[in-house]
N, C-alpha and C positions, 0 to 999 in steps of 0.2 A: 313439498307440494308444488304441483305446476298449476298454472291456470293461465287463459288465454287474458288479451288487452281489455277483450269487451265484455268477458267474463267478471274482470273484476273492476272497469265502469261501473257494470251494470251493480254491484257490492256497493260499491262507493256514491253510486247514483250521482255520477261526473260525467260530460259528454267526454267522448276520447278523438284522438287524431292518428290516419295511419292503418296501419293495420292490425286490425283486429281479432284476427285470428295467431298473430303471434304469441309465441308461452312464454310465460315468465316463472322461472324457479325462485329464486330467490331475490330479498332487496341487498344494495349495497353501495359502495362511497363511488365517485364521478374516477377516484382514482386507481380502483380494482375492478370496474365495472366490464363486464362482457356482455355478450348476444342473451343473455337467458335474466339478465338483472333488469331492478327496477333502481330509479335514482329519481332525486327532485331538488330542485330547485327554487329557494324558500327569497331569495330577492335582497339576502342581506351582502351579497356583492354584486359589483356594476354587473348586467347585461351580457354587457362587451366581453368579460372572462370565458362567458362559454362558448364551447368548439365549435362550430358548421355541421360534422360530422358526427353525430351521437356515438356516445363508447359502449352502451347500453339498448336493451331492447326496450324498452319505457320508461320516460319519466313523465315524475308529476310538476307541475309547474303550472302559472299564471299564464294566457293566451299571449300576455304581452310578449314575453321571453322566448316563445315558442320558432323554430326554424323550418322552414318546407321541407317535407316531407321524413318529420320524426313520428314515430309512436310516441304519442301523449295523451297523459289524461287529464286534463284541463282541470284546477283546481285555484280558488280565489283564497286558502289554506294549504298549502302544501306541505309543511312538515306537519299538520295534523292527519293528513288525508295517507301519506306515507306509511305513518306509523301504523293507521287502521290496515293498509292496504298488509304491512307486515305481520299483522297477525292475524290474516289471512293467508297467506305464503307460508308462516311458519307458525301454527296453533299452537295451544296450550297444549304440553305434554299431557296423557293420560294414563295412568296406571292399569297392568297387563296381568295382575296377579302374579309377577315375577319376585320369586324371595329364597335369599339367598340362606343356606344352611347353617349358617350361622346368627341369623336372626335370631332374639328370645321374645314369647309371645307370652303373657302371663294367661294359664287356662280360663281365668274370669274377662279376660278382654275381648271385645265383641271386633272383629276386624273382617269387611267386608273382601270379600275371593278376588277380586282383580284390582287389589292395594299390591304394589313393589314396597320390598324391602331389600335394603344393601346389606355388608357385609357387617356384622357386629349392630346391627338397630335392635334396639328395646323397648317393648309395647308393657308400660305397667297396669296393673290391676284394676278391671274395672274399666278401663280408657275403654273407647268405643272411634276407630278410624273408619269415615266413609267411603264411597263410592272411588274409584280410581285414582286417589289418594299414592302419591312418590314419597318414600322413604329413603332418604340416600346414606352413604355408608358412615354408620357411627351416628346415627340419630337416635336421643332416646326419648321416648315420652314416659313422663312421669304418670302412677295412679289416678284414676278418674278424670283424666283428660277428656276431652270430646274435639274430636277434627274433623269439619265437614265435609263434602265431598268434591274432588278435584285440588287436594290440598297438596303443597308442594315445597319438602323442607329436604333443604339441602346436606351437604357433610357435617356433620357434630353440632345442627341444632338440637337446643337442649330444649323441653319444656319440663317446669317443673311439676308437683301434683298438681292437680287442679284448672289447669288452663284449659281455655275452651275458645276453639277456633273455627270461625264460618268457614263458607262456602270459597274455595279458589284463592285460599291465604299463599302467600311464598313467604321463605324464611329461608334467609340465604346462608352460607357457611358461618359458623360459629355463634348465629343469633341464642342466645341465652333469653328463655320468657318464664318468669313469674318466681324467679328468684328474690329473698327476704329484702324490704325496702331497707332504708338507713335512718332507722329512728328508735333513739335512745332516749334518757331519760336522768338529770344525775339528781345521786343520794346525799353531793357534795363529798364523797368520796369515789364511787366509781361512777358509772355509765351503764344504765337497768336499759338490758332491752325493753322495744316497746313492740308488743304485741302485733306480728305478720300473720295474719289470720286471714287476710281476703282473700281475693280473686282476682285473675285476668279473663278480661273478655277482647277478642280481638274480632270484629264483623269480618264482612265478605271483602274480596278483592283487593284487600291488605296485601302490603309487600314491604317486609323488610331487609333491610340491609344486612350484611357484613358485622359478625361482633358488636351488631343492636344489643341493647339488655334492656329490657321493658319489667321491672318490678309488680309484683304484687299488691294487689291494696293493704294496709294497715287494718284494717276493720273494713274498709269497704270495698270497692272492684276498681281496679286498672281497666279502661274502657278505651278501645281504638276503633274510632269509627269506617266505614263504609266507604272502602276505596282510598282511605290513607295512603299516602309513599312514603317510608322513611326508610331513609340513606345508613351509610355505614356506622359503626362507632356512634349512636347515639344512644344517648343514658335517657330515661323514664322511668321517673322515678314514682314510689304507689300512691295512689291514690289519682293520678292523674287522667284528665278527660282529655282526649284528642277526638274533633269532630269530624263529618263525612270531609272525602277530598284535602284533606291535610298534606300539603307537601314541609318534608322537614329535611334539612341538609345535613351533610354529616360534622359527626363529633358535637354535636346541639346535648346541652348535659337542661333539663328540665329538672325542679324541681316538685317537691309533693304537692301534689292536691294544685296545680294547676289545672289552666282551663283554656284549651285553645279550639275556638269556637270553627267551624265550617268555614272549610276553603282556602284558610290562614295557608301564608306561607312564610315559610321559616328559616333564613340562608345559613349557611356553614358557621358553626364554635358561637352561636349566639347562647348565654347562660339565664336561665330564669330562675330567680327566688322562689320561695315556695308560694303559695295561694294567689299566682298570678293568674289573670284573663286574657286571653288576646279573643279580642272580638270578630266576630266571621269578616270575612274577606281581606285582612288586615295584611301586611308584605313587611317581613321586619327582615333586615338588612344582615348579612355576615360579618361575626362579632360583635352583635352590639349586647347590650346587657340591661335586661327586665328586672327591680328591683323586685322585691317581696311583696306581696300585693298591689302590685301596678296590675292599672286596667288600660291595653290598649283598644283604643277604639279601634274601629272597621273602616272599613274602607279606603285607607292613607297609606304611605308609604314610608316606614319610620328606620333610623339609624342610629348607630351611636352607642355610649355610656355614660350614662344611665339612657335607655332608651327616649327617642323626641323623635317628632315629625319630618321628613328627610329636609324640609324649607327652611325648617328652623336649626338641622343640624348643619346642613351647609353653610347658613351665616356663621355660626360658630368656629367652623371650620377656617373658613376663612380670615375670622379673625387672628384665628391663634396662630396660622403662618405669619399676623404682624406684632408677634409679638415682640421679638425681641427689637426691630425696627419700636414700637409703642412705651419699651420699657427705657430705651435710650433719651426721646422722647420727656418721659417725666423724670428720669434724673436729670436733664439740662434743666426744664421746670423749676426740679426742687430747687436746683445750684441757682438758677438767679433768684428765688424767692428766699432763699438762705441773703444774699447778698442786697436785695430789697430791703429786707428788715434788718440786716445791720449798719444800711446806709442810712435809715430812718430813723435808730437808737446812736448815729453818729451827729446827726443835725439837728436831734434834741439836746 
C-alpha cells in the first residue's frame, strides 16, 4: 500500500515536515532504507549518529533530532507512532475465498465464502469459521470449534475440539491450542488420569507464537484475554486465566489454574507453579521463578528465584558476588575464636 506524508499525519494526527505529497510504500531499518521507506528514530542513540542526508522518504522522530529539509512526522513517541503508521502501509491480511483442492471441509461445518484454505487444512464437524478468516497450509481445526472473523492461523496450527476464537486472533506456525492438560492423580500404584473436559477461549486480537501449546481446562476454560501477545514455545497450562494486554516472552512454561491479571508482563523461561496470581500491571523479570500459590503484587518490577521485588533482588545479588570474599572472612573469625578459647582454657 502507498500513501502520501500528509496522508498518514493526518492517520496519525502528528503535524509533518517537508513534503507532503511524497509516497510512502513501505516501513523499514535506517540500513536498507530508500526513497519510498518510512524509518524513525526513537532517541535511544546520541543525536549525532544520524546522517545530514536522509536515506529514506520519511521518518518519524522527536522535533529535536530533526534536520532541514527532511520529510518528517514529528512524534514525542516514535517507535509507538511507527508501528501504527505500519499497519497502515501494510494491513491485516484478509481472506479471498481462495481454497485449495486439497482442503477437507466436514459437510456439517459452516465456513464463510471468502475464508482461504491452504493445502491439506481440515475444517471439523460442526466448527463454524468466520468472515475472511486465512487458513494456511496444514491447519487443522478440530470439531465444534468456532473462529471469529479476520482470524489468521498459520502452517500446522492445530486446534483441538472445542476451541473457540474471537475476532483477528493469529496463531503462528506449529501453535498447538486445547490439547489435554497434565493432570493425574495416583492409586499409589499408577497415575489415573484426571479428567480434560473443559475449554479454550481465546478473545480478540490475540497473537500467538511459534510452537505455543495453550491446554484446555480440566473441568473449567483456558481463558486468553483481549489483545494478549504471547511469544514462541510457551506452555499454558488448563485451567489458566491470562488477562486483557498480557505480554508473555518465549518458552514461559505456566502452570495450572494460574492467574495473571491485565497488563502483567512476563520476560523469557520465567516458570510458575500452579495456583499463582500475578496482579495487573506487575513486570516479572527473564528466568525468574513463581512458587505455587505466590501472589505477585501489581505494580513493581520483580526478579529472581523464587521471585522478589527487583530492589530487594539486587541486594541480594550483590551480596552473593561477596561471597566467597565473606566466607574467607568467618573462617579467619572462626580460626582466632578457636584460638581465643584455648588461650582462656590454657590460663585457667
Amino acid at each position: 500500500m502507498s500513501i502520501s506524508v500528509s496522508e498518514l499525519s493526518e492517520l496519525l494526527q502528528l503535524p509533518f515536515r517537508g513534503s507532503g505529497t511524497h509516497t510512502i510504500e513501505r516501513v523499514s531499518s535506517w540500513e536498507e532504507a530508500d526513497g519510498s521507506c518510512l524509518v524513525f528514530f526513537d532517541g535511544t542513540a546520541k543525536a549525532a549518529t544520524i546522517p545530514e542526508s536522509l536515506p529514506a522518504g520519511c521518518v518519524i522522530a522527536s522535533d529535536a533530532v530533526l534536520r532541514p529539509g527532511w520529510n518528517a512526522i514529528v512524534s514525542d513517541n516514535p517507535k509507538l507512532h511507527f508501528a501504527l503508521a505500519a499497519s497502515y502501509l501494510e494491513p491485516r491480511l484478509v481472506g479471498k475465498g481462495i481454497r485449495h483442492p486439497s482442503a477437507i471441509v466436514d459437510l456439517s461445518a459452516v465456513v464463510r465464502p471468502n475464508v482461504d484454505m491452504g493445502p491439506g487444512v481440515v475444517v471439523g464437524a460442526r466448527s463454524r469459521i468466520g468472515q475472511g478468516c486465512i487458513l494456511h497450509s496444514g491447519v487443522i481445526i478440530g470439531a465444534d470449534c468456532v473462529l471469529g472473523d479476520g482470524c489468521i492461523l498459520h502452517p500446522h496450527a492445530v486446534l483441538y475440539g472445542g476451541v473457540q476464537l474471537g475476532q483477528r486472533v493469529t496463531l503462528h506456525a506449529g501453535a498447538t491450542i486445547g490439547g489435554d492438560g497434565f493432570g493425574y492423580v495416583s492409586d499409589g500404584r499408577r497415575q489415573v488420569k484426571f479428567p480434560q473436559v473443559g475449554g479454550v477461549v481465546i478473545e480478540d486480537d490475540v497473537e500467538i507464537g511459534c510452537n505455543t501449546t495453550v491446554d484446555r481446562g480440566s473441568l473449567g476454560t483456558t481463558r486468553i484475554g483481549t489483545g494478549a501477545k504471547i511469544d514462541n514455545q510457551v506452555q499454558i497450562a488448563h485451567n489458566v486465566q491470562i488477562g486483557r494486554g498480557v505480554v508473555i516472552a518465549a518458552q514461559t512454561g505456566i502452570s495450572g489454574s494460574t492467574v495473571i491479571e491485565d497488563f502483567a508482563v512476563i520476560g523469557g523461561q520465567v516458570g510458575f507453579g500452579d495456583h499463582a496470581r500475578v496482579e495487573s500491571g506487575a513486570i516479572i523479570g527473564s528466568r525468574s521463578g513463581v512458587l505455587p500459590g505466590k501472589i505477585v503484587r501489581g505494580g513493581e518490577v520483580y526478579w529472581g528465584v523464587p521471585v522478589r521485588p527487583l530492589k530487594e533482588y539486587k541486594k541480594l545479588n550483590a551480596l552473593f558476588g561477596k561471597l566467597p570474599e565473606m566466607k574467607e572472612q568467618i573462617q579467619h573469625l572462626h580460626q582466632r575464636l578457636l584460638e581465643i578459647e584455648k588461650n582462656q582454657k590454657q590460663g585457667s
